[in-house]
C-alpha positions as CSV (number, residue, x, y, z in Angstrom):
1,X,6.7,-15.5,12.7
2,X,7.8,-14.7,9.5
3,X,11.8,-15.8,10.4
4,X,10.6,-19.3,11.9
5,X,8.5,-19.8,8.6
6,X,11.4,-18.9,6.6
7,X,13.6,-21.1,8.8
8,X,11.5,-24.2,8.2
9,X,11.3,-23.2,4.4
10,X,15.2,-23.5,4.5
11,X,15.4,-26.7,6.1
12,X,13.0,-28.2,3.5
13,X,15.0,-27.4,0.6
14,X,16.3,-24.3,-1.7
15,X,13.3,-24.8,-4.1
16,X,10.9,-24.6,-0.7
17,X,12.4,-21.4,0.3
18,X,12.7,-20.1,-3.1
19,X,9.0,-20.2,-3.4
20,X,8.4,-18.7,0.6
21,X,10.9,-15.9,-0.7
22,X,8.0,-15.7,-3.7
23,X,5.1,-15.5,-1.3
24,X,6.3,-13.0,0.6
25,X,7.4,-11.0,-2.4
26,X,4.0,-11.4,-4.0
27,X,2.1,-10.1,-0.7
28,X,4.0,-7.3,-0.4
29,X,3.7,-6.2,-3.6
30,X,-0.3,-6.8,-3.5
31,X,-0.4,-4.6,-0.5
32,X,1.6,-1.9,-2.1
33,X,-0.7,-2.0,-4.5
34,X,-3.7,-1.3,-3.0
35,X,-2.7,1.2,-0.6
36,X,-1.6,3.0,-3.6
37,X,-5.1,2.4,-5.4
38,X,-6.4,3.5,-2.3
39,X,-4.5,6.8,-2.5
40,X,-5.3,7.2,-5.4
41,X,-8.4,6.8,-5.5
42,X,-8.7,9.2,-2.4
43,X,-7.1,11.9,-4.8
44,X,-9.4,11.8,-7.6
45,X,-12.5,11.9,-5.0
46,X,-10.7,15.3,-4.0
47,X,-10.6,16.4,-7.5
48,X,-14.2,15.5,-8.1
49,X,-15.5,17.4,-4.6
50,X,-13.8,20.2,-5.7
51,X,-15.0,20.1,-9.2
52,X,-18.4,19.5,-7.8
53,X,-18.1,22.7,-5.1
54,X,-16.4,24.9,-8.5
55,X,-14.1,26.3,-6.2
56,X,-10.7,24.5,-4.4
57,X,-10.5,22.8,-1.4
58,X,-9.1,24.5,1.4
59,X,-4.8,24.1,1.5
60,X,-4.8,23.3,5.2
61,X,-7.6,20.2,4.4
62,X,-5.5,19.0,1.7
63,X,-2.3,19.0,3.9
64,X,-3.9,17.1,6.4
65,X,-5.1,14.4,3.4
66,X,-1.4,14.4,2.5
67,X,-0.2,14.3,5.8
68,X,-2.2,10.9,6.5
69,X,-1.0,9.6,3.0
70,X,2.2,9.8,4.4
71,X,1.9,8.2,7.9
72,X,0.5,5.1,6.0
Protein backbone atom coordinates (compact mmCIF):
# COMPACT_ATOMS: atom_id res chain seq x y z
CA UNK A 1 0.00 0.00 0.00
CA UNK A 2 2.50 2.13 1.13
CA UNK A 3 4.74 1.64 -2.39
CA UNK A 4 1.49 2.36 -4.73
CA UNK A 5 0.90 5.58 -2.47
CA UNK A 6 4.34 6.52 -2.87
CA UNK A 7 4.24 5.72 -6.57
CA UNK A 8 1.28 8.03 -7.12
CA UNK A 9 3.11 10.64 -4.93
CA UNK A 10 5.96 10.47 -7.56
CA UNK A 11 3.89 10.83 -10.49
CA UNK A 12 2.40 14.06 -9.07
CA UNK A 13 5.42 15.82 -8.64
CA UNK A 14 8.88 15.99 -6.33
CA UNK A 15 7.17 18.46 -3.93
CA UNK A 16 4.08 15.74 -3.63
CA UNK A 17 6.41 13.02 -2.74
CA UNK A 18 8.63 15.16 -0.70
CA UNK A 19 5.75 15.80 1.56
CA UNK A 20 4.49 11.72 1.41
CA UNK A 21 8.27 11.08 2.37
CA UNK A 22 7.33 13.70 5.41
CA UNK A 23 4.19 11.77 6.44
CA UNK A 24 5.60 8.73 6.61
CA UNK A 25 8.56 10.04 8.49
CA UNK A 26 6.32 11.88 10.99
CA UNK A 27 4.17 8.61 11.68
CA UNK A 28 6.94 6.67 12.35
CA UNK A 29 8.48 8.79 14.60
CA UNK A 30 4.99 9.36 16.59
CA UNK A 31 4.79 5.63 17.01
CA UNK A 32 8.26 5.33 18.23
CA UNK A 33 7.41 7.66 20.47
CA UNK A 34 4.78 6.20 22.19
CA UNK A 35 5.85 2.81 22.36
CA UNK A 36 8.71 4.20 24.10
CA UNK A 37 6.42 6.33 26.62
CA UNK A 38 4.72 3.20 26.90
CA UNK A 39 7.88 1.44 28.12
CA UNK A 40 8.51 3.77 30.00
CA UNK A 41 5.99 4.32 31.66
CA UNK A 42 5.66 0.47 32.29
CA UNK A 43 9.23 0.85 34.12
CA UNK A 44 8.37 3.44 36.52
CA UNK A 45 5.04 1.45 37.47
CA UNK A 46 7.74 -1.35 38.34
CA UNK A 47 9.68 0.98 40.33
CA UNK A 48 6.61 2.29 42.23
CA UNK A 49 5.24 -1.62 42.98
CA UNK A 50 8.26 -2.33 44.30
CA UNK A 51 8.65 0.74 46.34
CA UNK A 52 5.14 0.14 47.41
CA UNK A 53 5.87 -3.81 48.40
CA UNK A 54 9.63 -2.38 50.17
CA UNK A 55 11.23 -5.18 48.81
CA UNK A 56 12.29 -6.00 44.85
CA UNK A 57 10.47 -7.60 42.32
CA UNK A 58 11.31 -11.03 41.57
CA UNK A 59 14.42 -11.26 38.62
CA UNK A 60 12.58 -13.86 36.64
CA UNK A 61 9.23 -11.34 36.53
CA UNK A 62 11.38 -8.58 35.50
CA UNK A 63 12.97 -10.67 32.62
CA UNK A 64 9.83 -11.64 31.35
CA UNK A 65 8.77 -7.51 31.40
CA UNK A 66 12.02 -7.06 29.45
CA UNK A 67 11.60 -9.84 27.42
CA UNK A 68 8.11 -8.48 26.00
CA UNK A 69 9.77 -4.92 25.72
CA UNK A 70 11.88 -6.42 23.35
CA UNK A 71 9.48 -8.50 21.14
CA UNK A 72 7.66 -5.12 20.54
Amino acid sequence: MIMQESGKAAQAGFVVLLQFMALISLNLAILTCCRSRFWMAAWVLMLLVESVMRRDIKQEVKERVYQQRSSF
